[in-house]
mmCIF entry with sequence, helices, sheets and N, C-alpha, C, O atoms, coordinates in Angstrom:
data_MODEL
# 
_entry.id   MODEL 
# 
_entity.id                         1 
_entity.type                       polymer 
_entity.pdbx_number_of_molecules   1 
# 
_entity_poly.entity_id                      1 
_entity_poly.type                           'polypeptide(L)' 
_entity_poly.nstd_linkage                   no 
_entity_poly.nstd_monomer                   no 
_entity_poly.pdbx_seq_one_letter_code       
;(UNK)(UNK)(UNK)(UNK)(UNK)(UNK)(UNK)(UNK)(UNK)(UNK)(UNK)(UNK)(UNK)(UNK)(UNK)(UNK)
(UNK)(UNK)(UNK)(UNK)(UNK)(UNK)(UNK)(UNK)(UNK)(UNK)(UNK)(UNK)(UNK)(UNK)(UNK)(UNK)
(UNK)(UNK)(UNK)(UNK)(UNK)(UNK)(UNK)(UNK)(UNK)(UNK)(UNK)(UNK)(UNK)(UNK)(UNK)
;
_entity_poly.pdbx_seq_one_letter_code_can   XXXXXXXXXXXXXXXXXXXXXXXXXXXXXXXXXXXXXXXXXXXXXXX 
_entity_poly.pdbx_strand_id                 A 
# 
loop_
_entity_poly_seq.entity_id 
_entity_poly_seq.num 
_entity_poly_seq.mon_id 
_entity_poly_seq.hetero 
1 1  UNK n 
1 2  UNK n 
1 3  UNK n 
1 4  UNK n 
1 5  UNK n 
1 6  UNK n 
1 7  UNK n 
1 8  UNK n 
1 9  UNK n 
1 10 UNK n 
1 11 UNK n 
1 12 UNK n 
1 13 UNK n 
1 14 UNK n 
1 15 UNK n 
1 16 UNK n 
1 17 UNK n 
1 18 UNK n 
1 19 UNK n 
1 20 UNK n 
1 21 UNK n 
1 22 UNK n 
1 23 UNK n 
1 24 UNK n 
1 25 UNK n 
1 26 UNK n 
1 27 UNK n 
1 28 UNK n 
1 29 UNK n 
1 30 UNK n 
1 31 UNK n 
1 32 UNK n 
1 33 UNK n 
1 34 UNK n 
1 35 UNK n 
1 36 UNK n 
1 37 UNK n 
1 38 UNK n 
1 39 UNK n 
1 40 UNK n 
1 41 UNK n 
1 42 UNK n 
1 43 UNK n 
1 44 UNK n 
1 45 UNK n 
1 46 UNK n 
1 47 UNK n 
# 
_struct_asym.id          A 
_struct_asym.entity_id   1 
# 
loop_
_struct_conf.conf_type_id 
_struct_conf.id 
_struct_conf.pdbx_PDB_helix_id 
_struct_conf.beg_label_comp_id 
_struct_conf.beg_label_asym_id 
_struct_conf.beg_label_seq_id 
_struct_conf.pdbx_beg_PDB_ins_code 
_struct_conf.end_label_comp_id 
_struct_conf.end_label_asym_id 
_struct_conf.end_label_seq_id 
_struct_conf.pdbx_end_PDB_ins_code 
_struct_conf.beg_auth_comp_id 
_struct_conf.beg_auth_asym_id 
_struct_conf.beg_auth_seq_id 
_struct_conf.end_auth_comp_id 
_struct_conf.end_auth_asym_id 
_struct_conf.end_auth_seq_id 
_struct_conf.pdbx_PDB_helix_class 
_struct_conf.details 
_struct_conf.pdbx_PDB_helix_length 
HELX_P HELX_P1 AA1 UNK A 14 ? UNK A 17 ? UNK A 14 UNK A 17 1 ? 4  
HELX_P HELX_P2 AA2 UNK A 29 ? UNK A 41 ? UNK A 29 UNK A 41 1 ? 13 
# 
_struct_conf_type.id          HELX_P 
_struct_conf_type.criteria    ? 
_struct_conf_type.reference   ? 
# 
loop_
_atom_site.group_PDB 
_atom_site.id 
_atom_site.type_symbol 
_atom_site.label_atom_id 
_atom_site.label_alt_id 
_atom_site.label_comp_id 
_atom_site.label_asym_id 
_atom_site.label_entity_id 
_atom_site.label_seq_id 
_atom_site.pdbx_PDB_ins_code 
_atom_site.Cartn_x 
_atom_site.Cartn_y 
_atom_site.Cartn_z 
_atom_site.occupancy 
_atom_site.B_iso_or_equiv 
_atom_site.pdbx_formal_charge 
_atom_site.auth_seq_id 
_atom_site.auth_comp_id 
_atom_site.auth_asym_id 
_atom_site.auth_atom_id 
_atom_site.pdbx_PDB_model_num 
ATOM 1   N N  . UNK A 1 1  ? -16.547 -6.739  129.153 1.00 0.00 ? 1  UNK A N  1 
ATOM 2   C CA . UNK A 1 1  ? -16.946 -7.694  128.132 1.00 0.00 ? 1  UNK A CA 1 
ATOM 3   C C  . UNK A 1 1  ? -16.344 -7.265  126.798 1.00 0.00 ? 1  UNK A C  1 
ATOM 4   O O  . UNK A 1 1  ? -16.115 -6.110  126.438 1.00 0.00 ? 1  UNK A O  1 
ATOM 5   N N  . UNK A 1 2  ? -16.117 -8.455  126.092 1.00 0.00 ? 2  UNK A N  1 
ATOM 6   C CA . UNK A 1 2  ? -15.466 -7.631  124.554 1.00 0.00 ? 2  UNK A CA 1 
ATOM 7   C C  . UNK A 1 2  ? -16.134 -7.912  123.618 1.00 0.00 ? 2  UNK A C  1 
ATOM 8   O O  . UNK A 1 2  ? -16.426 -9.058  123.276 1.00 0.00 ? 2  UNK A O  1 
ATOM 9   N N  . UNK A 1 3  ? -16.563 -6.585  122.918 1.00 0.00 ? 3  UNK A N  1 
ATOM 10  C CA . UNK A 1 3  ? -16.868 -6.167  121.540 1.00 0.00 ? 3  UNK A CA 1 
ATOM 11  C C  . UNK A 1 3  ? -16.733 -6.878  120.385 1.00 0.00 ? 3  UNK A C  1 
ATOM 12  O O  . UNK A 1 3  ? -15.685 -6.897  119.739 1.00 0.00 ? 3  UNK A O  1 
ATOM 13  N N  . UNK A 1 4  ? -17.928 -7.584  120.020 1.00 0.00 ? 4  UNK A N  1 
ATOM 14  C CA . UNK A 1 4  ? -17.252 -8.184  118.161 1.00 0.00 ? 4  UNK A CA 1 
ATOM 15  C C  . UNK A 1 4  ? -17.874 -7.531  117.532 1.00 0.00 ? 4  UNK A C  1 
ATOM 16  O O  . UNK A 1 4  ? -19.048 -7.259  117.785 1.00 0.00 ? 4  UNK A O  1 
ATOM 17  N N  . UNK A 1 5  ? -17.174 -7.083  116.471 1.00 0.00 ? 5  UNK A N  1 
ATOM 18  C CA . UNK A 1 5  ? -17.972 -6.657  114.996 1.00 0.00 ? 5  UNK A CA 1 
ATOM 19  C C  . UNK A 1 5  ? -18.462 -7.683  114.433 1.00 0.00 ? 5  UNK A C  1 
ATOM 20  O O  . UNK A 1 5  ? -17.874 -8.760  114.534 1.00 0.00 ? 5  UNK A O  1 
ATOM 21  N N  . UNK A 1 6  ? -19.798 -7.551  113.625 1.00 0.00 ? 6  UNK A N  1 
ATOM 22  C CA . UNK A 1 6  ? -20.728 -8.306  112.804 1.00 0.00 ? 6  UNK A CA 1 
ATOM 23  C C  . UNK A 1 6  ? -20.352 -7.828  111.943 1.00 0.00 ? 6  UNK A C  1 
ATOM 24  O O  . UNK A 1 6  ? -19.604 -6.861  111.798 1.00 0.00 ? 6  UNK A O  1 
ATOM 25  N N  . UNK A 1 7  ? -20.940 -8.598  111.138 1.00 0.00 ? 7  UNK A N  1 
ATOM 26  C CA . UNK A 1 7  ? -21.734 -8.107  109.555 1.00 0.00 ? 7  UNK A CA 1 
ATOM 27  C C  . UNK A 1 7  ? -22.609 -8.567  109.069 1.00 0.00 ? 7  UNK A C  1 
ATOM 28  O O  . UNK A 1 7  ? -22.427 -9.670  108.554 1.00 0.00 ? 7  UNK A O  1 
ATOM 29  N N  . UNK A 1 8  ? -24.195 -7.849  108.984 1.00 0.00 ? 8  UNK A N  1 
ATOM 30  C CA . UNK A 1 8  ? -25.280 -8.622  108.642 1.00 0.00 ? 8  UNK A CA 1 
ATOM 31  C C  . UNK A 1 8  ? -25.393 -8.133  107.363 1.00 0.00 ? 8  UNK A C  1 
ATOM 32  O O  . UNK A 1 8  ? -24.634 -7.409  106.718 1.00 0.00 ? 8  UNK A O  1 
ATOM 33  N N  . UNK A 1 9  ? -26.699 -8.749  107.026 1.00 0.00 ? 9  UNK A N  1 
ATOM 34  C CA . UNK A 1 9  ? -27.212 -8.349  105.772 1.00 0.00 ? 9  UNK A CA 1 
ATOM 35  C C  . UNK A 1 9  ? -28.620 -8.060  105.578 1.00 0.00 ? 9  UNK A C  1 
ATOM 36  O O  . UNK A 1 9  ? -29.200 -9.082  105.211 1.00 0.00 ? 9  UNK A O  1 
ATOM 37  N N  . UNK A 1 10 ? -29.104 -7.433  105.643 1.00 0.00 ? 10 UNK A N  1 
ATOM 38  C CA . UNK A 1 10 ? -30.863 -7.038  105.841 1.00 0.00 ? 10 UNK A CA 1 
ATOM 39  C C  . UNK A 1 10 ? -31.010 -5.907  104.284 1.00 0.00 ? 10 UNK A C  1 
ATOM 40  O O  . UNK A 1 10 ? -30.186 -5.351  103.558 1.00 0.00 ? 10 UNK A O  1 
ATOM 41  N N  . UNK A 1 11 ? -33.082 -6.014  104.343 1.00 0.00 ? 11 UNK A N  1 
ATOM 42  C CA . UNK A 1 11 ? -32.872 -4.969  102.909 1.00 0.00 ? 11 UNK A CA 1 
ATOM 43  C C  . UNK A 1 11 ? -32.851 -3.896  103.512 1.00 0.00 ? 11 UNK A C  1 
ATOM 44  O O  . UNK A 1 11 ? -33.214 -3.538  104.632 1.00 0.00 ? 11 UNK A O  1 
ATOM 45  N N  . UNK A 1 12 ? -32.188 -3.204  102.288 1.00 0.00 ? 12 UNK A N  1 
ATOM 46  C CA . UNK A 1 12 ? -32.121 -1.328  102.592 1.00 0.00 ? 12 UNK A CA 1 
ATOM 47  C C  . UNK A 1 12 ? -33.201 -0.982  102.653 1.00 0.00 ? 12 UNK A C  1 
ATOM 48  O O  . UNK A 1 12 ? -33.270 -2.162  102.308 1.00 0.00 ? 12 UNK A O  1 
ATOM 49  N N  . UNK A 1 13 ? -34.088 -0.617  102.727 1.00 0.00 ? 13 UNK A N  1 
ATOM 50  C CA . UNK A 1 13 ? -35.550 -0.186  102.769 1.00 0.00 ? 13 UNK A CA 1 
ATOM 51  C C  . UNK A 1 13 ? -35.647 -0.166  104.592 1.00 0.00 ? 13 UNK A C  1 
ATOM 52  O O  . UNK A 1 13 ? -35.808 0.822   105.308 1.00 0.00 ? 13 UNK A O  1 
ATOM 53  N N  . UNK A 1 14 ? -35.510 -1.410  104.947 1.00 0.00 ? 14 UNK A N  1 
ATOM 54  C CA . UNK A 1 14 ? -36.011 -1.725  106.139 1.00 0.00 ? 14 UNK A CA 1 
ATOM 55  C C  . UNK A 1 14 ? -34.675 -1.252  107.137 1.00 0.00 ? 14 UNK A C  1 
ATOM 56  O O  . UNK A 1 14 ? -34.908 -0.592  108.149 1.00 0.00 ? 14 UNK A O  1 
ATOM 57  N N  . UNK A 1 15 ? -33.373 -1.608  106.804 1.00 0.00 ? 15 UNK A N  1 
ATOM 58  C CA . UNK A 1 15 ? -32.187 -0.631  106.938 1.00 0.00 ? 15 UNK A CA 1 
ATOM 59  C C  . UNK A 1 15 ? -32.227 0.417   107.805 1.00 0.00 ? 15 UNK A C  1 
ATOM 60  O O  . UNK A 1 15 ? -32.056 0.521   109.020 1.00 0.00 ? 15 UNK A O  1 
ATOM 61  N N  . UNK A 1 16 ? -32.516 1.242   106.841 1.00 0.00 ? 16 UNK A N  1 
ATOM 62  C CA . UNK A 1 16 ? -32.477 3.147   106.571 1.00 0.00 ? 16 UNK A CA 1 
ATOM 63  C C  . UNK A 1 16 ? -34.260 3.022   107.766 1.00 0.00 ? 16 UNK A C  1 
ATOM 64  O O  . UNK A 1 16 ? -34.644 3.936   108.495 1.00 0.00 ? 16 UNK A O  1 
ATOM 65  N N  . UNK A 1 17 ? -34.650 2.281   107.670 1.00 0.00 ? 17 UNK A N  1 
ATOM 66  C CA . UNK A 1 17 ? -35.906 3.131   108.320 1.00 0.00 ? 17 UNK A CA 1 
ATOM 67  C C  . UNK A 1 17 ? -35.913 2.908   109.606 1.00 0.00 ? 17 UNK A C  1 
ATOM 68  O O  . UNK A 1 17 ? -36.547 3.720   110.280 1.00 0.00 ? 17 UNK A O  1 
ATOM 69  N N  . UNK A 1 18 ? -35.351 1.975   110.188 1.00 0.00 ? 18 UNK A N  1 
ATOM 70  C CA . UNK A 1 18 ? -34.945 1.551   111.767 1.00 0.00 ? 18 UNK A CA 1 
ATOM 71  C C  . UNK A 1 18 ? -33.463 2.195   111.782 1.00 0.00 ? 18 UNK A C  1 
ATOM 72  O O  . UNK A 1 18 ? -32.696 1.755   112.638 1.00 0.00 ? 18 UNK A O  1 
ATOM 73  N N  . UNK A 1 19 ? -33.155 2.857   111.207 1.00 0.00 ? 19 UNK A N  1 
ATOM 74  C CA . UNK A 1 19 ? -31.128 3.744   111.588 1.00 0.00 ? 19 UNK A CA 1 
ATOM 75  C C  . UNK A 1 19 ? -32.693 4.299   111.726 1.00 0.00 ? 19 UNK A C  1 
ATOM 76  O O  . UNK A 1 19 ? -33.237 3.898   112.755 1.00 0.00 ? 19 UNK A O  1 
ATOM 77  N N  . UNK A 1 20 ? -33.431 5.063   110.964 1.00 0.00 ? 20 UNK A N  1 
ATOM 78  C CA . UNK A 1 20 ? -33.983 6.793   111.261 1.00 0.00 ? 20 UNK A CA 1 
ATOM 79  C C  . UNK A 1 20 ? -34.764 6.742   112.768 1.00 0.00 ? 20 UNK A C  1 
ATOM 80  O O  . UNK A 1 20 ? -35.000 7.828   113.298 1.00 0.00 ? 20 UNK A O  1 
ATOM 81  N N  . UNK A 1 21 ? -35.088 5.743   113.328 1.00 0.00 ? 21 UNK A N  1 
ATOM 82  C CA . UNK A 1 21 ? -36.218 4.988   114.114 1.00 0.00 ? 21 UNK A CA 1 
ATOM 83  C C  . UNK A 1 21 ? -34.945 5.650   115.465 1.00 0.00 ? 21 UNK A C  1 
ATOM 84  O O  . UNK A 1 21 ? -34.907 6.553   116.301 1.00 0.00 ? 21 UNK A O  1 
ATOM 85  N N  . UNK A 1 22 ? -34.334 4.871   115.125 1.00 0.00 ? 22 UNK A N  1 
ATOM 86  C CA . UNK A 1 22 ? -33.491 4.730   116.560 1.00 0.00 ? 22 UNK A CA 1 
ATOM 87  C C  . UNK A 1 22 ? -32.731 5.964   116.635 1.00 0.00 ? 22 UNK A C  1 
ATOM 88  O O  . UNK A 1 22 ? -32.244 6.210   117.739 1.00 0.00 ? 22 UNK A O  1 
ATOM 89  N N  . UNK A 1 23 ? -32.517 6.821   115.661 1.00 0.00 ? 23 UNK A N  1 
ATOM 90  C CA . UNK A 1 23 ? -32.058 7.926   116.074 1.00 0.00 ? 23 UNK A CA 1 
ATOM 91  C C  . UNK A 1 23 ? -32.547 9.199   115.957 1.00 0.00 ? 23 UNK A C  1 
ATOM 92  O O  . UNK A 1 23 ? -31.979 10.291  115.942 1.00 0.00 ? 23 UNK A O  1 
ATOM 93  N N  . UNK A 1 24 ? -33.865 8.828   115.865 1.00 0.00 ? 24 UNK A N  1 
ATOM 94  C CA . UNK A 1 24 ? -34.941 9.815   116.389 1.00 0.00 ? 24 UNK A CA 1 
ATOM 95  C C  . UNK A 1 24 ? -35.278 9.715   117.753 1.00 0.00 ? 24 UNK A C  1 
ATOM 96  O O  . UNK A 1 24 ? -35.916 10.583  118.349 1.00 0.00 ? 24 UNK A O  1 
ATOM 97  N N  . UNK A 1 25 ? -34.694 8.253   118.460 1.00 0.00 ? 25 UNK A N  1 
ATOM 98  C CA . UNK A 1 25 ? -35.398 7.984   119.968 1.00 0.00 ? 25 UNK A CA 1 
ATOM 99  C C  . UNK A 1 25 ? -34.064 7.818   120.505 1.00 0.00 ? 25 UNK A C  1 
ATOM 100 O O  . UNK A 1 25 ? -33.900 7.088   121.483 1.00 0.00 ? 25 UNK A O  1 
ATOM 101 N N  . UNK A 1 26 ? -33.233 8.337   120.039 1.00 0.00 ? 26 UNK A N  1 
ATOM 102 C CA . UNK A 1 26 ? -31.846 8.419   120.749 1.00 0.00 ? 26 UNK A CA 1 
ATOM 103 C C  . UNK A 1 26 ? -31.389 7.476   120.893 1.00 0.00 ? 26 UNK A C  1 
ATOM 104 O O  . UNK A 1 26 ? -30.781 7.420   121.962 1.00 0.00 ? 26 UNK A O  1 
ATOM 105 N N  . UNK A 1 27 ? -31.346 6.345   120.142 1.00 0.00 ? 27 UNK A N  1 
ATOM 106 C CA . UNK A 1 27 ? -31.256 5.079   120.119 1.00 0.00 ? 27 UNK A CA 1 
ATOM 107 C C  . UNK A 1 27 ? -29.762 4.504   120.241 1.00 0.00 ? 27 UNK A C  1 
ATOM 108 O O  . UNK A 1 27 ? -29.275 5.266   121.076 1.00 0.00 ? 27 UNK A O  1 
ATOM 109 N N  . UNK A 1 28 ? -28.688 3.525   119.855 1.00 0.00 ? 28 UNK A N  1 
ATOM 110 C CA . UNK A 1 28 ? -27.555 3.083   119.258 1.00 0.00 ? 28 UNK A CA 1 
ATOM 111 C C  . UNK A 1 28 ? -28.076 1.693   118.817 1.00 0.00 ? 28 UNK A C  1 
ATOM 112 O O  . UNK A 1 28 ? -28.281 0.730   119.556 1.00 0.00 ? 28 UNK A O  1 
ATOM 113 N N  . UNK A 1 29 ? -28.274 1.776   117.314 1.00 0.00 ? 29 UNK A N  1 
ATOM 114 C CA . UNK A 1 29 ? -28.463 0.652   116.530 1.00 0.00 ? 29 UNK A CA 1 
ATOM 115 C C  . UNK A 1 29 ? -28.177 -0.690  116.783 1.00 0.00 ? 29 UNK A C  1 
ATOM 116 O O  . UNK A 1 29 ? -28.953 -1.633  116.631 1.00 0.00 ? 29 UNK A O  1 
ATOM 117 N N  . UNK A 1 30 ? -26.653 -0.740  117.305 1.00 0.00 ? 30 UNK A N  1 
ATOM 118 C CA . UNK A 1 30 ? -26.285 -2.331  117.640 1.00 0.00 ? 30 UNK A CA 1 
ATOM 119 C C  . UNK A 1 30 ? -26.487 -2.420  118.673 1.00 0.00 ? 30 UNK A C  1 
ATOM 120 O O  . UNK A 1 30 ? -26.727 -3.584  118.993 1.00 0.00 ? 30 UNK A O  1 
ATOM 121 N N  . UNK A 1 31 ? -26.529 -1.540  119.665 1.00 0.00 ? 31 UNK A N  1 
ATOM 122 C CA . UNK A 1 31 ? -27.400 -1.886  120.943 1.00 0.00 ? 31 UNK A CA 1 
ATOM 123 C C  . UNK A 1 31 ? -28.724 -2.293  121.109 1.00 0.00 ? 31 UNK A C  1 
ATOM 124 O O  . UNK A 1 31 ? -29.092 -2.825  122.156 1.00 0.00 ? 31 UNK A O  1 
ATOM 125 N N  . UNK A 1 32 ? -29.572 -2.063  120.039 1.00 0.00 ? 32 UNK A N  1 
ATOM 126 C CA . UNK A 1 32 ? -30.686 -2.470  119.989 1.00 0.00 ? 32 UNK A CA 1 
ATOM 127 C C  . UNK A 1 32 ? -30.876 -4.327  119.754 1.00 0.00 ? 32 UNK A C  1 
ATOM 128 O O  . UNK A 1 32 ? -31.493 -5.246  120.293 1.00 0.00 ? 32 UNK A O  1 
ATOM 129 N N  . UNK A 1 33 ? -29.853 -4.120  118.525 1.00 0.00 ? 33 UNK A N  1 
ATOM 130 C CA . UNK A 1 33 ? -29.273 -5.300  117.992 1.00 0.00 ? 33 UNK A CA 1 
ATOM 131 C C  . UNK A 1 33 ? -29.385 -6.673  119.001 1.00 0.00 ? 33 UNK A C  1 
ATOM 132 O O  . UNK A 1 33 ? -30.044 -7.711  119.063 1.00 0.00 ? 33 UNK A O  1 
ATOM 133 N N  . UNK A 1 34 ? -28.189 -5.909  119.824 1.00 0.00 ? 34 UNK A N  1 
ATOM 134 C CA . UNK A 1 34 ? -27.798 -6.927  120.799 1.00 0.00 ? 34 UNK A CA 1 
ATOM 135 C C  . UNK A 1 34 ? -28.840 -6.783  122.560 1.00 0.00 ? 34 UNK A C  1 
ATOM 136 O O  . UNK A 1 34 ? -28.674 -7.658  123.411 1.00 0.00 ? 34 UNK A O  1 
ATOM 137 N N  . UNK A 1 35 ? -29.516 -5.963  122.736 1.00 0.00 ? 35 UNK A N  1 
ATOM 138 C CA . UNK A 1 35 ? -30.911 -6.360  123.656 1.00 0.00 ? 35 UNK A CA 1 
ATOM 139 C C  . UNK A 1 35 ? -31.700 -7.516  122.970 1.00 0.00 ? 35 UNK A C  1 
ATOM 140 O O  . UNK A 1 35 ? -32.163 -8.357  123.740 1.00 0.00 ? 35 UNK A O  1 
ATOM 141 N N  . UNK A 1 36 ? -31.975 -7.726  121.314 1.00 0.00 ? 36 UNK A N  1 
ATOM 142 C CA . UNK A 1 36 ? -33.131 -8.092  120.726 1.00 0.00 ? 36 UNK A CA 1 
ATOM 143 C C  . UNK A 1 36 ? -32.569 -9.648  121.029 1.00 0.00 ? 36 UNK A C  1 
ATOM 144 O O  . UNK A 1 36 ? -33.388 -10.511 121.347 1.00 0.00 ? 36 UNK A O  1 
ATOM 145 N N  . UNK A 1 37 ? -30.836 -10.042 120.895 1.00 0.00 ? 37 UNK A N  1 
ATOM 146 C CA . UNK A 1 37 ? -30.679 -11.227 121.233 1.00 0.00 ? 37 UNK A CA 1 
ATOM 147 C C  . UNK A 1 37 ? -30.336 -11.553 122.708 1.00 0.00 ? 37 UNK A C  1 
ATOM 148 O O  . UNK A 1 37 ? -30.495 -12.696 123.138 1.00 0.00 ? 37 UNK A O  1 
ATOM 149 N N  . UNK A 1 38 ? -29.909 -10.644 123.407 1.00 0.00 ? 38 UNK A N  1 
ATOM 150 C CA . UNK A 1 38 ? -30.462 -11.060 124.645 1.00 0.00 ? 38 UNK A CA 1 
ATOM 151 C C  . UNK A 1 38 ? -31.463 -11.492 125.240 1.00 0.00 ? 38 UNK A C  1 
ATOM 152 O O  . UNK A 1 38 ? -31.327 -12.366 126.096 1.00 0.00 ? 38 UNK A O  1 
ATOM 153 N N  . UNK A 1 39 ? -32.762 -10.950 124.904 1.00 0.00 ? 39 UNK A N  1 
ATOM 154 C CA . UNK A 1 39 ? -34.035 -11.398 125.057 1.00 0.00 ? 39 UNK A CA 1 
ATOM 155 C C  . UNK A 1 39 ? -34.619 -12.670 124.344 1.00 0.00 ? 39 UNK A C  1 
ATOM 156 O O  . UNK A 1 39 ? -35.566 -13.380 124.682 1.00 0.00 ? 39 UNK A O  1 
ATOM 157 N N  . UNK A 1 40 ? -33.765 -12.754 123.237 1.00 0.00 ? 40 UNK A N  1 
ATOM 158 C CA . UNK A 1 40 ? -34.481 -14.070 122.977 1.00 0.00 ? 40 UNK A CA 1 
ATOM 159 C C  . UNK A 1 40 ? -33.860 -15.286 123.175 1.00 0.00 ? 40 UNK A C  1 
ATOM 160 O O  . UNK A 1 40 ? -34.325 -16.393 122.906 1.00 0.00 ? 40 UNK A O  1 
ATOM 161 N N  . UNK A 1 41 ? -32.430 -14.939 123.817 1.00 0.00 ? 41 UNK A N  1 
ATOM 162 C CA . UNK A 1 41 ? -31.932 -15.784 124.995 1.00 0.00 ? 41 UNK A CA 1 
ATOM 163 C C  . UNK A 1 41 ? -32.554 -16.404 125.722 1.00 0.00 ? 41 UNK A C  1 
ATOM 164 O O  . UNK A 1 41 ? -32.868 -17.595 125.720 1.00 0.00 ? 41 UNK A O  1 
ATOM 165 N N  . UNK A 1 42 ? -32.929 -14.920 126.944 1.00 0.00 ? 42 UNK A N  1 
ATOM 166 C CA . UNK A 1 42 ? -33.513 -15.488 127.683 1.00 0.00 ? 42 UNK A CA 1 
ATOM 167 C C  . UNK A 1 42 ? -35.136 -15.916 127.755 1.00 0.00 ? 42 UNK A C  1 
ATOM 168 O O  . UNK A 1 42 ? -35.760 -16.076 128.804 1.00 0.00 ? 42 UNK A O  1 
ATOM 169 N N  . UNK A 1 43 ? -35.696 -16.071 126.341 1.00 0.00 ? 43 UNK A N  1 
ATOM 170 C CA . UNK A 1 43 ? -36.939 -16.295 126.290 1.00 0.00 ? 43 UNK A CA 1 
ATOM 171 C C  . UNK A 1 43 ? -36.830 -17.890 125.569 1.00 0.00 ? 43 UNK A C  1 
ATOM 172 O O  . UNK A 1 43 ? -37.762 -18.545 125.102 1.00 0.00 ? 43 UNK A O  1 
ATOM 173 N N  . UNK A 1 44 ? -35.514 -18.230 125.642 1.00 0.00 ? 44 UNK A N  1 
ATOM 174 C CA . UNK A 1 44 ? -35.713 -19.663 124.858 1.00 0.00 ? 44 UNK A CA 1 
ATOM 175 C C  . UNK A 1 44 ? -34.652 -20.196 126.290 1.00 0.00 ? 44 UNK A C  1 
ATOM 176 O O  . UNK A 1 44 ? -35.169 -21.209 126.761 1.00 0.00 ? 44 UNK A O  1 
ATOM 177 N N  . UNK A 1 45 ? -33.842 -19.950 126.783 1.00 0.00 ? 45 UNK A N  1 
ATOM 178 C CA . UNK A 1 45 ? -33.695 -20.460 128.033 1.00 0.00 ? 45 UNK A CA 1 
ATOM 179 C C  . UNK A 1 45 ? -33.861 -21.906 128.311 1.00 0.00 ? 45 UNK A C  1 
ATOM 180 O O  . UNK A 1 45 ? -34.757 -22.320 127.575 1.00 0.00 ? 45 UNK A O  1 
ATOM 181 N N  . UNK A 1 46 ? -33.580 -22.465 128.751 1.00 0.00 ? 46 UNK A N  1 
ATOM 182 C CA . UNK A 1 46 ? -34.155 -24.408 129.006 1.00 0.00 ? 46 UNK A CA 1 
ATOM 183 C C  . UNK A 1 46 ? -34.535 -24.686 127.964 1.00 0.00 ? 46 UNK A C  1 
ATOM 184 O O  . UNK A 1 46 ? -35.663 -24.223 128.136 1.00 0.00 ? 46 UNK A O  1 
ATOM 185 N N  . UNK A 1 47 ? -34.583 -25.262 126.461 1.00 0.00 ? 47 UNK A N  1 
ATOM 186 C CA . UNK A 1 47 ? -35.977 -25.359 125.693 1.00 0.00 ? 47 UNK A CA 1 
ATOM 187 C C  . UNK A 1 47 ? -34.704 -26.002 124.730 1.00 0.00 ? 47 UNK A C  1 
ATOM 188 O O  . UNK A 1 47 ? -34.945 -26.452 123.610 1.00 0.00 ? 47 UNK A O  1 
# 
């Protein structure tokens, strides 16, 4: 599958505290990213 770069825009506050979140739980940020829209893929599905 191929890779696009984004570019969002969210506040720094909220930023910096989910980077520290996810890489305290061994996380990869845009992977999180991109599960959160997978799921709401498939939670809007038919609709």
């Amino acid at each position: 599958m191929v890779k696009r770069t984004v570019s969002l825009s969210v506040e720094e506050e909220v930023y910096e505290q989910y980077r520290r979140y996810c890489e305290q739980k061994g996380i990869i940020l845009s992977k999180q990213f991109e599960n959160f829209m997978v799921e709401e893929l498939k939670k809007n599905k038919g609709k």
